[in-house]
C-alpha positions in Angstrom: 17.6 9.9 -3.9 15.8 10.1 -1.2 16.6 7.2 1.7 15.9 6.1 5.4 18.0 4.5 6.7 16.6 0.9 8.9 18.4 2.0 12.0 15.7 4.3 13.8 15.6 8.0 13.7 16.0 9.9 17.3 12.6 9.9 18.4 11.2 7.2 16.2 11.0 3.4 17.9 12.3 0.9 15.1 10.8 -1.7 17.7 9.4 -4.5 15.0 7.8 -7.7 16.4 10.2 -10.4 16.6 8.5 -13.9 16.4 8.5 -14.8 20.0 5.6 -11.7 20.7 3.7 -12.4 17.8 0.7 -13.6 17.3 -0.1 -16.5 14.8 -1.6 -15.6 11.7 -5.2 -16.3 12.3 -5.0 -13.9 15.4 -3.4 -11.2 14.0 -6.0 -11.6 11.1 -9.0 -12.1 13.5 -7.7 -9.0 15.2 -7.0 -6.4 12.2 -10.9 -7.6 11.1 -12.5 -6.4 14.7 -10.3 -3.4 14.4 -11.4 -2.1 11.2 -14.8 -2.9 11.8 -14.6 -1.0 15.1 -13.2 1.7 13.0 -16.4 2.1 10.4 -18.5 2.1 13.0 -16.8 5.1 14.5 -16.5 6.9 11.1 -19.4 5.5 9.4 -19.9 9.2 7.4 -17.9 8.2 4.3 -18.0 4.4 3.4 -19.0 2.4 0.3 -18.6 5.5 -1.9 -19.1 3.8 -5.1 -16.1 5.0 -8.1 -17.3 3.1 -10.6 -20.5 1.3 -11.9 -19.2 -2.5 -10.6 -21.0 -3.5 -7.1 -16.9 -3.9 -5.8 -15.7 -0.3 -7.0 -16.4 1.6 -3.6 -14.4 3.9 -1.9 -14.0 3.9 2.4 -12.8 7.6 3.0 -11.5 8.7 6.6 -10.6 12.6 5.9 -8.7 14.1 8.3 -9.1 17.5 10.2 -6.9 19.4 7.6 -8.2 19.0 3.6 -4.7 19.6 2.6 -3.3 16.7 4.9 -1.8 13.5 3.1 -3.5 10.8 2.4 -2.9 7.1 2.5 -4.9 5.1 -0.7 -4.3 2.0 1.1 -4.8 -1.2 -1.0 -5.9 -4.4 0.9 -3.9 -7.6 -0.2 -5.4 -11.8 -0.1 -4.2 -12.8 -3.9 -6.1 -10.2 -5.8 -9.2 -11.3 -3.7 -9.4 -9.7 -0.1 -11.4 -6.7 1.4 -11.1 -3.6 2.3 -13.3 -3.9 5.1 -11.1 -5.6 6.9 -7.8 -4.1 6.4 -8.8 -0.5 7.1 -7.1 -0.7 10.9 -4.1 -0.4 9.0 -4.2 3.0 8.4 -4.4 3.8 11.8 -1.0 4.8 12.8 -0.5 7.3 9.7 -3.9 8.4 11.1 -2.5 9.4 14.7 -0.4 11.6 12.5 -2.9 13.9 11.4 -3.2 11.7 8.0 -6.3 10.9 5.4 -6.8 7.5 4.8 -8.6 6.5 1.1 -9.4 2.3 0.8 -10.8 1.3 -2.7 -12.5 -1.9 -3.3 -12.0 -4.0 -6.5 -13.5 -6.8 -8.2 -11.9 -10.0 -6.9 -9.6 -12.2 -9.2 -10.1 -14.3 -10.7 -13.7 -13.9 -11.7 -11.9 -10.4 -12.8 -8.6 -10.0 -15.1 -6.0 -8.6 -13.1 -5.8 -5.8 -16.4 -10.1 -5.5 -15.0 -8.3 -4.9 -11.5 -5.4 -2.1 -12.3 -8.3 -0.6 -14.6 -10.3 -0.2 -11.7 -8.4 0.6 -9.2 -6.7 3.5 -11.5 -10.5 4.9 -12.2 -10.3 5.0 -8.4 -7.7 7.1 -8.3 -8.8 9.1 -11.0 -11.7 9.7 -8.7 -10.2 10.7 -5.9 -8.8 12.7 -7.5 -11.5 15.0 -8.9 -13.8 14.1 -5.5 -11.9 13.5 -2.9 -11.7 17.8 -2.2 -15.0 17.4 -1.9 -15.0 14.8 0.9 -12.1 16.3 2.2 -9.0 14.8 0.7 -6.4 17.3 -1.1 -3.3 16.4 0.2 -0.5 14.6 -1.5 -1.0 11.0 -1.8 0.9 7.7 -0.8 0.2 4.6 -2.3 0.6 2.0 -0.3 -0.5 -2.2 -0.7 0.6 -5.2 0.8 1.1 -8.2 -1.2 -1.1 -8.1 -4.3 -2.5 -4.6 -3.2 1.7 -3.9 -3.2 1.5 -5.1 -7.0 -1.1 -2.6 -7.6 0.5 0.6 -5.7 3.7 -0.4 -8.0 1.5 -0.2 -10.6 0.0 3.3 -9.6 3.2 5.0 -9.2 2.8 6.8 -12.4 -0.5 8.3 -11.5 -0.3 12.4 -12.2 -2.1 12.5 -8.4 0.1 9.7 -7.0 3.3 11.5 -4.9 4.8 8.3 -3.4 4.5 5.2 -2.3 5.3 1.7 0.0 5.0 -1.7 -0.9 4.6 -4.2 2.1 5.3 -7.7 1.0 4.7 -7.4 -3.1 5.0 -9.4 -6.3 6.2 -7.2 -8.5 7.0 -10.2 -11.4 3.9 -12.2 -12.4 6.2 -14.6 -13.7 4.8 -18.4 -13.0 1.5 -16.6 -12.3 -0.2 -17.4 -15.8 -2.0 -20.2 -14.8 -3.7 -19.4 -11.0 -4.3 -15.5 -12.5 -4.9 -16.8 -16.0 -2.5 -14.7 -17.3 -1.0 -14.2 -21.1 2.2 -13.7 -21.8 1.4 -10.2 -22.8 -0.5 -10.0 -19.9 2.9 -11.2 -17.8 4.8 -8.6 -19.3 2.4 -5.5 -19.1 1.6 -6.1 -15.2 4.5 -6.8 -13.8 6.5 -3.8 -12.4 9.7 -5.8 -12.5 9.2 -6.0 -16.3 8.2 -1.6 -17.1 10.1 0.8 -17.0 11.3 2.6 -13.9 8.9 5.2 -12.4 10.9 7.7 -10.4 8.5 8.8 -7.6 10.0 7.2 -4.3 9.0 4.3 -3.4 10.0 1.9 -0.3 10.0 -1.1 -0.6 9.6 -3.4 2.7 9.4 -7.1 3.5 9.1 -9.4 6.4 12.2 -11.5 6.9 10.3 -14.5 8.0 8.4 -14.9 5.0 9.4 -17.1 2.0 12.4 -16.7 0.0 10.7 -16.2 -3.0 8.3 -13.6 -1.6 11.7 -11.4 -0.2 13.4 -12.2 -3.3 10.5 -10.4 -5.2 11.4 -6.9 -2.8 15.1 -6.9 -3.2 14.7 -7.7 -7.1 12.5 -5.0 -7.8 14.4 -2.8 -5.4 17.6 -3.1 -6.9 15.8 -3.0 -10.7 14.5 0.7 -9.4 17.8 1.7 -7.6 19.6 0.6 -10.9 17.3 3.6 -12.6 17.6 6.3 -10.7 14.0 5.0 -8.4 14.5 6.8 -5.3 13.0 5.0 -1.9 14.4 2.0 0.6 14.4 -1.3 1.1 13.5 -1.8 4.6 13.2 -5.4 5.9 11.5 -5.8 9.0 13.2 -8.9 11.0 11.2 -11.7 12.4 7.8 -10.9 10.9 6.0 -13.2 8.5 3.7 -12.1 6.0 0.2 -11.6 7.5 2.0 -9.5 10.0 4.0 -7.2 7.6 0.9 -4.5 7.6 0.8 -4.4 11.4 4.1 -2.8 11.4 2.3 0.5 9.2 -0.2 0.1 12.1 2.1 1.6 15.2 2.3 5.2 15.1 5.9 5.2 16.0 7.2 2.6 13.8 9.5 2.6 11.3 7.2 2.2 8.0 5.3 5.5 9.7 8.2 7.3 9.9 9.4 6.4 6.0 5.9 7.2 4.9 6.4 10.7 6.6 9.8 11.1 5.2 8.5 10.4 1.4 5.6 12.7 1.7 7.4 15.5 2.9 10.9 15.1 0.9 8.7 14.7 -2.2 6.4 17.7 -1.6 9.5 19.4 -0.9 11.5 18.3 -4.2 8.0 19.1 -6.1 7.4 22.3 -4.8 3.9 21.6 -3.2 
């Protein structure tokens, strides 16, 4: 089982923003949009790679220095709908570490089935796959989403290239979702990770402890349904932050979700031999 632990490791700042120094949503949403739009115009060598034949299957690649470095496939949350042009300043603290970063696009719900979307976004990793060497990208590979992009890294766990993964704010049980996602019951059952069987790849799980009961409950249910199966990876909830600024907290180099993004890579590369 792999684990880390909340408290910070020696040389790791667990410093989290508490709600007194934190922006209000819109800012911290205006903010993360300038960022990543500062960011591909910096890097603009590997963007809109398209994966598939839809206009929203594109890939934004950052490759680092070293091929065999890990990469991040980050997925962009907003209900199935957002971009990934705007959430790429994200990536930035794994980044500072000598990191890859990988952001697919997908066709927005719900002009798009969510089974379009995890079809989609698993030909996208299926791509990177067999392409990303050639950009650049070998290393082992974390999943990691926040919110509905959480849904989908849950539901990429099982991918033969996927190593590990985070979830930042997810809904892992599409439960009371049928209507708004137009969802069938089958649908319901076959999309929700709370609901298939546990995939043992680590996988943290973290939350803001500001945002809405229901949205935490989804984190510690589906954290305790994978601990209850042998699914290695925390549960890290990050106090005072509310839910638009869960995925700033992957942003600070010296953070905790960095460090427990570290610590999966490595501990799983080291389990698997790689």
């Amino acid at each position: 089982m792999i684990a880390v632990p909340p408290a910070s490791p020696r040389g790791v700042s667990g410093r989290v923003h508490r709600l007194e120094d934190t922006p209000g949503p819109a800012e911290i949403l205006a903010r993360r949009q300038a960022d990543s739009a500062a960011l591909r115009a910096a890097r603009p060598g590997k963007l809109d790679l398209p994966y598939a034949a839809a206009p929203e299957c594109r890939f934004d690649l950052y490759p680092a220095l070293s091929p065999g470095a890990p990469c991040l496939l980050l997925l962009h949350g907003g209900g199935w709908r957002g971009s990934r042009q705007g959430f790429g300043a994200v990536a930035q603290g794994l980044m500072a570490h000598g990191w890859s970063a990988a952001l697919p696009g997908h066709a927005p719900a719900p002009e798009a089935s969510l089974t379009r979307i995890t079809r989609q976004v698993h030909k996208a990793v299926d791509w990177l796959a067999a392409q990303g060497p050639l950009h650049g990208i070998a290393g082992p590979l974390l999943v990691c989403g926040w919110g509905s992009g959480a849904h989908l890294a849950a539901m990429l766990l099982d991918h033969p290239r996927v190593t590990a993964g985070m979830g930042l704010s997810g809904l892992y049980d599409l439960g009371g979702q049928e209507e708004s996602l137009g969802l069938s019951p089958l649908e319901v059952e076959v999309l929700s990770p709370q609901r298939l069987p546990v995939v043992r790849k680590p996988f943290a799980i973290a939350y803001g402890e500001a945002e809405t009961p229901a949205l935490r409950q989804q984190s510690r249910a589906f954290h305790a349904l994978r601990q209850s199966d042998g699914g290695a990876g925390p549960l890290l909830p990050l106090p005072g932050l509310e839910h638009e600024a869960v995925p700033e907290a992957l942003r600070a180099p010296d953070g905790l979700l960095c460090h427990t993004a570290r610590v999966l890579i490595e501990e799983a590369t080291r389990v698997r031999g790689e």
